[in-house]
C-alpha positions as CSV (number, residue, x, y, z in Angstrom):
1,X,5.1,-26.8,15.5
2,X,3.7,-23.2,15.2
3,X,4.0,-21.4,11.3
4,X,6.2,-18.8,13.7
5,X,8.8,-21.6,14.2
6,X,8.4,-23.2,11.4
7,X,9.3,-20.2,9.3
8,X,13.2,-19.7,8.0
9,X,14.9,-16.9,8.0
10,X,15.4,-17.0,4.4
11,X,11.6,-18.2,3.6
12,X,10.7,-14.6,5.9
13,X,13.6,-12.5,3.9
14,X,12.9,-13.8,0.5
15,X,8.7,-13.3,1.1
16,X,10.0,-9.3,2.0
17,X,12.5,-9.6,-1.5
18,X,9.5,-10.2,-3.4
19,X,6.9,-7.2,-1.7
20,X,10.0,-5.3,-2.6
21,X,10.0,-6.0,-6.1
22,X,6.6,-5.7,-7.0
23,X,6.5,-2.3,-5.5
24,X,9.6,-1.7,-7.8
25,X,7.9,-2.8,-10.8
26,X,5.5,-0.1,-10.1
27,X,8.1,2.3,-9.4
28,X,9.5,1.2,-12.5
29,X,6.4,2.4,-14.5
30,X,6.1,5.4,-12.6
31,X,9.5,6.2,-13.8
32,X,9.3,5.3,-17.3
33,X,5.6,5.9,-18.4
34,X,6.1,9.0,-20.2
35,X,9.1,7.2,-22.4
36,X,6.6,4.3,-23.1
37,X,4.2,6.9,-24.5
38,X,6.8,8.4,-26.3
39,X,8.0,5.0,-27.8
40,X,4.5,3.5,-28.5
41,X,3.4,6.9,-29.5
42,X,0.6,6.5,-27.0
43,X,-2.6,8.9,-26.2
44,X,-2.7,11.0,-23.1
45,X,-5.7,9.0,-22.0
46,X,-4.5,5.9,-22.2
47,X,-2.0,6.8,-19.4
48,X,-5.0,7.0,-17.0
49,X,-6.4,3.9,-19.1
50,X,-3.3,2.1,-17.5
51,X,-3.4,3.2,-14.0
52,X,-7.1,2.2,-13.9
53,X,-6.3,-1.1,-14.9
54,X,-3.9,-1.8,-12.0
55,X,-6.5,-0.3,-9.5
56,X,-9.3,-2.3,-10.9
57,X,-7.2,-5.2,-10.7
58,X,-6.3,-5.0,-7.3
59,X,-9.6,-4.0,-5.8
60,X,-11.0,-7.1,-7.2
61,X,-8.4,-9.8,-6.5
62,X,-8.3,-8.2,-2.8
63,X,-12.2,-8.3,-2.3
64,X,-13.2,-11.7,-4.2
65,X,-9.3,-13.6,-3.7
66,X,-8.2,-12.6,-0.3
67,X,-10.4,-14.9,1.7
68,X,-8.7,-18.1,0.2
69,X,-5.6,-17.2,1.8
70,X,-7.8,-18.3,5.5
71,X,-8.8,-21.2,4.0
72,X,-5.7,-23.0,3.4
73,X,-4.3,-21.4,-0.3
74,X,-1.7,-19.1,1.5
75,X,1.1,-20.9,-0.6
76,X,-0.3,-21.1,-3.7
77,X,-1.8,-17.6,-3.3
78,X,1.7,-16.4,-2.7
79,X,3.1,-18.1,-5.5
80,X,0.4,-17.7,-7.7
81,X,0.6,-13.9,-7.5
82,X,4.0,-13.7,-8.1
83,X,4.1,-15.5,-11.3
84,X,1.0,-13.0,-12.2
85,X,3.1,-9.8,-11.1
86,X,6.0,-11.5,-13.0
87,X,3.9,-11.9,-16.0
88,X,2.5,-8.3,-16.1
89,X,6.1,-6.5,-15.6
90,X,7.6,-9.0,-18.4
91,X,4.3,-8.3,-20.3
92,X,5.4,-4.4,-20.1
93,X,8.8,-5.5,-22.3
94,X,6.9,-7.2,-25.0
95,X,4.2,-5.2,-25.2
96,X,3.9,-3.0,-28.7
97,X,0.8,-1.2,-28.1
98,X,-1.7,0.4,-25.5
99,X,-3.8,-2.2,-25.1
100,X,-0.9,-4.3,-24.8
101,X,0.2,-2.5,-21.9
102,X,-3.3,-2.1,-20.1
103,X,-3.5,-5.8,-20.1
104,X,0.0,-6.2,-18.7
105,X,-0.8,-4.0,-16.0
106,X,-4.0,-5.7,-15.1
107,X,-1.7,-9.0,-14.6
108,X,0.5,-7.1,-12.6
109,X,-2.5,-5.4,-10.3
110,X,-3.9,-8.9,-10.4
111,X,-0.7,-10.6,-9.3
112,X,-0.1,-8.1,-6.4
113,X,-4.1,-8.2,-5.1
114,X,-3.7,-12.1,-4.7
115,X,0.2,-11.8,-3.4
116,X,0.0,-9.4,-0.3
117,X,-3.0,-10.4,1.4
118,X,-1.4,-13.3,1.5
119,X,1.9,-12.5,2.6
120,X,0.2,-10.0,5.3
121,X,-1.1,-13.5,6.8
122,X,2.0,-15.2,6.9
123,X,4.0,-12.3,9.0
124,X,0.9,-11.8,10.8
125,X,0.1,-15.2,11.7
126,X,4.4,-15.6,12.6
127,X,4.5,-12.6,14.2
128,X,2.7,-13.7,17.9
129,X,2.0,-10.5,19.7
130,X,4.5,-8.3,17.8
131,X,2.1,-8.2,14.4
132,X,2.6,-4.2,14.5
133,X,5.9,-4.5,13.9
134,X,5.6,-7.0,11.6
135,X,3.4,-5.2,9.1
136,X,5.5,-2.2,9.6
137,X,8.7,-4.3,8.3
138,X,6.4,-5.2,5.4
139,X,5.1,-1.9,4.8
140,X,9.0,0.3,4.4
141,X,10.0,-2.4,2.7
142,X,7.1,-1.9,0.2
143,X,8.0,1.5,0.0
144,X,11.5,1.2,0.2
145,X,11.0,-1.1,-3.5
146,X,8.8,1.6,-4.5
147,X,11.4,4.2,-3.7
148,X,14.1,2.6,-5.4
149,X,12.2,1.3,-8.5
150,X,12.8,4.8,-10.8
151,X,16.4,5.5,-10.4
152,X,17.2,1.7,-10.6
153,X,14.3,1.7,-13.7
154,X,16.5,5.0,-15.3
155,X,19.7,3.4,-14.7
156,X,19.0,0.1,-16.5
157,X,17.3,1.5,-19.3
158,X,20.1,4.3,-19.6
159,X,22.8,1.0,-20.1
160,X,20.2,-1.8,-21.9
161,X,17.1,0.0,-23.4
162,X,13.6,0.0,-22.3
163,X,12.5,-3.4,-22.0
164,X,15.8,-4.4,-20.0
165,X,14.2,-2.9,-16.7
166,X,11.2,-5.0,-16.8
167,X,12.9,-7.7,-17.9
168,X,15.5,-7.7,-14.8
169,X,12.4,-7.3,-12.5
170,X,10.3,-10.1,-13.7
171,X,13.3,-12.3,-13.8
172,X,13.8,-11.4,-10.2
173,X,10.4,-11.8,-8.9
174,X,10.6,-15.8,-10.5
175,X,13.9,-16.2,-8.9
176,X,11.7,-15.6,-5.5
177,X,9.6,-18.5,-6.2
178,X,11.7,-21.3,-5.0
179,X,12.3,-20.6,-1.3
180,X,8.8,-18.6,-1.3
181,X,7.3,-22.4,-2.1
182,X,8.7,-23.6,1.0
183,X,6.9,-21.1,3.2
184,X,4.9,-23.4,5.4
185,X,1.3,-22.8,5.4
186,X,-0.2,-21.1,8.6
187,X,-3.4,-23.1,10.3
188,X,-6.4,-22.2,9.6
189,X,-10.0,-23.1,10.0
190,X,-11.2,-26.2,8.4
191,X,-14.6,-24.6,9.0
192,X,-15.8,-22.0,6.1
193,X,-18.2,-19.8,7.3
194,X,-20.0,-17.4,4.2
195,X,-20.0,-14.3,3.9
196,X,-17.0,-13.0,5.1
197,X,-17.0,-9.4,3.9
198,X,-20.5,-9.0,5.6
199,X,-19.3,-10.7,9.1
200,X,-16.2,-8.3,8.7
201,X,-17.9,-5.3,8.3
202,X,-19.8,-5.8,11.9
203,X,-16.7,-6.1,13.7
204,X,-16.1,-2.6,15.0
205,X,-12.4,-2.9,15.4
206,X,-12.4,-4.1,11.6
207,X,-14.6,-0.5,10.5
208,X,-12.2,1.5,13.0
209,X,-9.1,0.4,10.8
210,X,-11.3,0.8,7.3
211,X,-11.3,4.2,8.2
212,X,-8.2,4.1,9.5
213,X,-6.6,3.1,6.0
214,X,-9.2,5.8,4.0
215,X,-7.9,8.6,5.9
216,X,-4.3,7.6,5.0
217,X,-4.8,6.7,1.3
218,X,-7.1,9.9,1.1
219,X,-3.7,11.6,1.2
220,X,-1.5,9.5,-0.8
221,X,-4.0,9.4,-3.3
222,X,-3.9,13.4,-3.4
223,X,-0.3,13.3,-2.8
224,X,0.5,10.8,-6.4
225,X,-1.8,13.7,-8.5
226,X,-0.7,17.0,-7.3
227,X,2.7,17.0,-5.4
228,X,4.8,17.7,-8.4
229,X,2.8,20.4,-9.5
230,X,2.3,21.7,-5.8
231,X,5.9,21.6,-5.5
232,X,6.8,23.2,-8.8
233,X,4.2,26.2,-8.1
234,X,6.1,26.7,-5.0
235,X,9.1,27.5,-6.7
236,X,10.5,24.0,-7.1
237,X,12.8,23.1,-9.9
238,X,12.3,19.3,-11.7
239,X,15.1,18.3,-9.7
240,X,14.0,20.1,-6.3
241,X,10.9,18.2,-6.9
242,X,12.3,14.8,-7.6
243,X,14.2,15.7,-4.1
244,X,10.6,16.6,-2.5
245,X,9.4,13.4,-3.6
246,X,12.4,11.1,-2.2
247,X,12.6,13.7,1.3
248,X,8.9,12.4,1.3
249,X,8.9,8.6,1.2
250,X,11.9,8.3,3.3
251,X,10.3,8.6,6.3
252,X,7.5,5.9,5.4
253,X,10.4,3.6,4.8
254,X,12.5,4.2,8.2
255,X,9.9,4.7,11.0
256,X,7.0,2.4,9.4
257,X,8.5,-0.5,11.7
258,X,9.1,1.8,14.6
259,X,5.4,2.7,14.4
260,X,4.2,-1.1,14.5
261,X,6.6,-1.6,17.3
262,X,4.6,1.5,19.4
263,X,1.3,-0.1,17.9
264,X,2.3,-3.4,19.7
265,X,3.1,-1.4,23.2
266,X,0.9,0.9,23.4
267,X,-2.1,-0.8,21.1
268,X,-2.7,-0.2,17.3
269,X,-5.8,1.9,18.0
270,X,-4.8,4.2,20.6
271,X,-1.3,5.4,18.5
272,X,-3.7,4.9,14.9
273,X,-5.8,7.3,16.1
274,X,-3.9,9.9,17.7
275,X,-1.9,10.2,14.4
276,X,-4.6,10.6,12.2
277,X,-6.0,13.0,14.5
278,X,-2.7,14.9,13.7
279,X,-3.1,15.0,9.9
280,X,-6.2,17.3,9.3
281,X,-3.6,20.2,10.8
282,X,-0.6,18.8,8.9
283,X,-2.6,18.9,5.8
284,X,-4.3,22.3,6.5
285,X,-0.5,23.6,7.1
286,X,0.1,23.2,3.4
287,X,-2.6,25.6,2.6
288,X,-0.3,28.4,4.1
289,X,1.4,30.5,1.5
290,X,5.4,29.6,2.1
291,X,8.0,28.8,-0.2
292,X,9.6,25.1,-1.3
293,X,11.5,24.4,1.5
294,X,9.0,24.9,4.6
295,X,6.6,22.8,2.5
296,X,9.2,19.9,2.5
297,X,9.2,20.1,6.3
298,X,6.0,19.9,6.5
299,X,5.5,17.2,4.4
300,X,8.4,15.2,6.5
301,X,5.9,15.8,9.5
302,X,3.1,14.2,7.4
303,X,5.1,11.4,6.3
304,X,6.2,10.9,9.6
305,X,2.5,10.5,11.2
306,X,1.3,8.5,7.8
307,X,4.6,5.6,8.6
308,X,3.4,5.5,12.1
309,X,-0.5,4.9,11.8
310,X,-0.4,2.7,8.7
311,X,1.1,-0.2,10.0
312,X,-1.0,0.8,13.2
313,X,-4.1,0.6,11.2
314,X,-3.8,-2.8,10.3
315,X,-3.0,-4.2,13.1
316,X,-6.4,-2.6,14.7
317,X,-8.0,-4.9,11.2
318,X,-5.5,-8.1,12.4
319,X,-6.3,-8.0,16.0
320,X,-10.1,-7.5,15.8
321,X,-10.6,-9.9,13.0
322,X,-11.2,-13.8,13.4
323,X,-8.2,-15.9,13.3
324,X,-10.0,-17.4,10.1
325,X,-10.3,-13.9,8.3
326,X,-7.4,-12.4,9.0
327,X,-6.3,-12.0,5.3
328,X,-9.7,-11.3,4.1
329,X,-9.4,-8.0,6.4
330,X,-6.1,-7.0,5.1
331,X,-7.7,-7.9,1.6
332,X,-10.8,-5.9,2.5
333,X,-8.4,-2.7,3.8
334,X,-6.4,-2.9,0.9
335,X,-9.4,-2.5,-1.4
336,X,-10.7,0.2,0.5
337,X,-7.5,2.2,0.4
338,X,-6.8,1.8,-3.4
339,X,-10.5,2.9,-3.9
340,X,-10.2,5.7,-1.7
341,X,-6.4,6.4,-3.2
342,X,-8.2,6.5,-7.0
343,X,-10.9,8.6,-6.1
344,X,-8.8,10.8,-4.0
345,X,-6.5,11.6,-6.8
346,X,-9.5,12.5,-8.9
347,X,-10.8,15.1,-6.8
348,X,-7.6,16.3,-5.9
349,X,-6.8,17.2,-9.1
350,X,-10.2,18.9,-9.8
351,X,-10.6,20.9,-6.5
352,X,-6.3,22.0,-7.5
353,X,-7.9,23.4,-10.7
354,X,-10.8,25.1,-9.4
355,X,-10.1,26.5,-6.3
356,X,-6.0,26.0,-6.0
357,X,-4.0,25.0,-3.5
358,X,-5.5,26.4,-0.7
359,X,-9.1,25.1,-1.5
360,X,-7.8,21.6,-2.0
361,X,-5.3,20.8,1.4
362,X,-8.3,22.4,3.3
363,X,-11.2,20.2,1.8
364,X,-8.2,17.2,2.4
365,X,-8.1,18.0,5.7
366,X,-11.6,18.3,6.4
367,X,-12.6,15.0,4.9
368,X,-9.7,13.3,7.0
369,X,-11.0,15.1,9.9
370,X,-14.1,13.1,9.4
371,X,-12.4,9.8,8.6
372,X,-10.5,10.2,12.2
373,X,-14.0,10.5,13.6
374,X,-15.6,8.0,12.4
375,X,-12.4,5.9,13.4
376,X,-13.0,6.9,17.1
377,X,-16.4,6.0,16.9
378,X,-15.9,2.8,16.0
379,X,-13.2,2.1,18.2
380,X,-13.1,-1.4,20.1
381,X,-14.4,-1.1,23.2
382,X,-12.9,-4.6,24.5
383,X,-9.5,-3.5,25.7
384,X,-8.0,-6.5,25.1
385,X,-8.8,-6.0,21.5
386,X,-7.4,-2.4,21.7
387,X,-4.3,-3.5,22.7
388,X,-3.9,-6.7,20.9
389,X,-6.0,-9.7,21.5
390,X,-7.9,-10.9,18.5
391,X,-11.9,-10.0,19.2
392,X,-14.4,-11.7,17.5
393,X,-17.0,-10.3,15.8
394,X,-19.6,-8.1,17.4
């Protein structure tokens, strides 16, 4: 019996509960970081001491931990990570100082790097030839949890103080391990061949996605740094830009599935590309001197083309990758995106302060610009693979 059959309804639902909650949890700090400074009378820098932490984390349980989900540790990977993630948001309740809180987000960026590699193998490997839309069910309700983590962080803290939030997340992440331990465990190769990063990074279909995924997180990254304050020198009051933010990510969480369902007809590569080829004149539009609201419709246009080519994007990575490595190329994707998100937000930043607005979506554009490039260069030349055939390395 395939995993695809063998796979429950409930096993699939509660495997999407947990994605959503870990995004939450980081929602949830988003939300409430500035009141944990305030409470723990924490440094500026330690805020960025904490985001580092997480992205560290995750780079390094994605690169080093991801390849154990092909050999056969999908369910303990999966359970494994959430009782990290539940540790690190629980950790963010007890914690009583920075370092405290550094740690407890390491755990979390731990948990998460071991926990959606894997689950990206289990709705890829269920999913037959509809893996596009798979991973774009996955990926709005990632940011669906993200979405709702502050208000439901602000409301809970608002009735039960500041641990409560973290608390209510971490208790509902374990509550997820029970059916998630019944999740059967998808084949795989009995086989281990070394190497794995290097054999992935001479598959051309796996490079096209990589850049795929750099172009995209390039603008998150940029987006996580210097929306509020792009917003708010547009005109935007604090809660015009909470608004801005929320107009923003809705998109991402409605037509993420539609755009793996057009990755599945009319193949991952050809719709990836076209919409990053979109973005450098998206981006470059936000360079042009309007007020609030014309920039929120233009950032609707950008969400729109970012929901459509991420799922799109990794399911170029799923189809061109072994059967065997299939989570060590969404492991590999997702360590390459947070890197490119961190530096991204960086440089944004910087190039905001030095040559404003203007200077900063056009250099964004550019570089995107060359990511799409490089993503048509690399594109599969097997159609087959193009359109949703595994390929095997070149």
């Amino acid at each position: 019996m395939t995993t695809a059959a063998r796979l429950q309804r409930s096993q699939i639902y509660a495997l999407y509960l947990a994605c959503a909650l870990e995004a939450m949890s980081y929602g949830a700090i988003y939300a409430l970081l500035v009141t944990l400074q305030r409470h723990y009378h924490l440094p500026t820098w330690g805020l960025g001491a904490i985001a580092a932490g997480t992205f560290a984390a995750q780079v390094v349980a994605q690169l080093t931990l991801a390849p154990f989900a092909d050999r056969g540790y999908t369910r303990l990977m999966l359970r494994s990570g959430v009782i990290l993630a539940a540790v690190g948001i629980i950790g963010f309740a007890l914690a009583g100082n920075l370092w405290q809180l550094v740690v407890a987000r390491v755990v979390l960026g731990f948990g998460s790097g071991i926990f959606l590699p894997a689950a990206l193998r289990v709705v890829i490997t269920a999913a037959g030839n509809a893996e596009g839309q798979a991973i774009g069910y996955l990926t709005g309700v990632q940011v669906a949890g993200f979405a709702l983590g502050p208000p439901v962080a602000a409301a809970v803290y608002a009735l039960a103080g500041l641990r409560a939030p973290f608390l209510l997340q971490g208790a509902g992440l374990l509550a997820c391990l029970p059916i998630l331990a019944r999740v059967p465990e998808p084949a795989f190769a009995t086989h281990v061949q070394r190497a794995p990063l290097r054999r992935l990074l001479r598959i051309r279909a796996v490079k096209s996605g990589l850049a795929i995924g750099a172009g995209l997180f390039l603008t998150i990254g940029a987006f996580e740094a210097t929306w509020s304050k792009f917003l708010t020198d547009r005109g935007a009051t604090n809660v015009m830009v909470a608004v801005g933010v929320t107009i923003f990510t809705a998109p991402l969480v409605v037509l993420a599935p539609m755009g793996g369902r057009f990755a599945d007809r009319y193949g991952p590569s050809r719709v990836a590309i076209g919409g990053i080829s979109l973005l450098p004149l998206i981006l470059a539009a936000f360079a042009l001197h309007v007020s609030y609201w014309p920039v929120v419709l233009i950032a609707i246009g950008q969400a729109a083309v970012v929901a459509v080519c991420l799922p799109a994007g990794q399911a170029v990575i799923a189809n061109g990758c072994p059967d065997e490595l299939v989570a060590a190329g969404q492991g590999l994707n997702g360590a390459v995106g947070a890197s490119t998100a961190a530096i991204a937000s960086i440089t944004a930043a910087a190039i905001y302060g030095a040559a404003g607005s203007t200077g900063m979506w056009l250099t964004l554009a550019a570089v995107t610009a060359m990511f799409g490039l490089l993503a048509l260069n690399w594109k599969p030349v097997d159609p087959a693979a193009a359109a949703g055939t595994h390929s095997q390395p070149a």
